[in-house]
C-alpha positions, 0 to 999 in steps of 0.5 A, a space after each residue: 215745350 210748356 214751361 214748368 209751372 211755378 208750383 213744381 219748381 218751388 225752391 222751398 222744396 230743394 227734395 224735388 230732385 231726390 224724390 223722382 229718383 226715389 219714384 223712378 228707383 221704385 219702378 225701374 226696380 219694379 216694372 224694369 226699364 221697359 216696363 215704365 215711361 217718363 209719365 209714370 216716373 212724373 205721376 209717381 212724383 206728383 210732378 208735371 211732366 215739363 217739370 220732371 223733363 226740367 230735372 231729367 230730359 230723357 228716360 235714359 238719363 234718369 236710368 243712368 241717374 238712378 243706377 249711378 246712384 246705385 252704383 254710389 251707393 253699394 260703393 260706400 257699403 263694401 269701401 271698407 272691403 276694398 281698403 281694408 289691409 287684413 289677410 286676403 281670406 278675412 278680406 274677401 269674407 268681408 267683401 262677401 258679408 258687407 255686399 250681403 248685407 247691402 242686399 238684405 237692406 235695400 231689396 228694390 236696389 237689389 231688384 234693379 241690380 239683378 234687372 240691369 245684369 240680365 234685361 240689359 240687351 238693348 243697351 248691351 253696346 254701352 255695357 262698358 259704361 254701366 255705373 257699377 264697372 269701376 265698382 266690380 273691377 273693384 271688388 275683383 282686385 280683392 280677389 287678385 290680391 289674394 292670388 298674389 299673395 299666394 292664399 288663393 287659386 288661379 280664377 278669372 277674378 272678373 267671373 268669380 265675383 260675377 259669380 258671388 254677385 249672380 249667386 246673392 242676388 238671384 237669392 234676395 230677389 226670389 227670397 219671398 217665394 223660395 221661403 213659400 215653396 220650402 215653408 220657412 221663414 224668409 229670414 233664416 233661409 237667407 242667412 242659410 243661404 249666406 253661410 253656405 255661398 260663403 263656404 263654397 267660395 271659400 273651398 273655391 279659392 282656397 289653396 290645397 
């Protein structure tokens, strides 16, 4: 294997790293991971495919990278969520708006999660590994906790929070075409949409 040219490893560019999982975030989001080869990442990242193997020596590893990255990153928006002692109902609404509003700010974030949940047969006999499991059982124990304490039905807490997932995500990722198709605009569909999901778990969960 050729050794990394000087250039590309330059230390007075500590962003190195960062920058190729910027560009392979972008087009695993864009093309999934079939659609893109190391070269494209490399090329993208205007580095030399020995220094780019220098940083991540195989595709898989760079996916796992950047949807741990991913991972770490939805973590941080919904943490308030998970920690927070308020009621079960204002808690799960807190879940349910902090993830909404992760969606909306990082659209390709959002395009890679909704590609990984649903082109992700090839790598099914390492689902249990995927980098947002510790995440979603999270998320779910918001909603055992609520049935626990007697606010809200008996579900799969697993399957409901696959479900609001599902729902946001299927939503921001075809946004720009659903607002083409009704004529309205992509901003005040998607906070229509938010407010009605939201209202449906809720008479989904709540007790008689």
């Amino acid at each position: 294997m050729a050794r990394p040219r000087l250039r590309d490893l330059d230390p007075q560019q500590p962003a190195t790293g960062e920058r190729v999982l910027n560009e392979a975030e972008r087009l695993f989001a864009v093309q999934g991971y079939a659609g893109v080869s190391l070269r494209d990442i490399g090329k993208a990242a205007a580095l030399s495919n020995a220094a780019l193997l220098h940083y991540y020596p195989s595709k898989e590893k760079l996916y796992r990278a950047v949807l741990d990255r991913v991972a770490s990153d939805m973590q941080q928006a919904v943490a308030p969520a998970l920690r927070s002692t308020a009621t079960p109902v204002a808690r799960f609404e807190a879940l349910f708006e902090a993830f909404a509003d992760w969606l909306e700010r990082t659209p390709d974030r959002a395009r890679l999660v909704m590609r990984e949940l649903t082109e992700n047969s090839e790598r099914v006999a390492n689902a249990h590994h995927f980098a947002m499991t510790n995440l979603i059982d999270g998320m779910s124990q918001v909603v055992l906790d609520g049935q626990r304490a007697g606010a809200f039905r008996r579900c799969d807490a697993f399957l409901f929070v696959f479900h609001m997932i599902g729902s946001l995500s299927y939503f921001a990722n075809g946004l720009p075409t659903m607002a083409g198709l009704a004529n309205r605009k992509p901003d005040a569909l998607w906070q229509g949409h938010r407010r009605q999901t939201l209202a449906h778990l809720r008479r989904a969960l709540l007790q008689d």
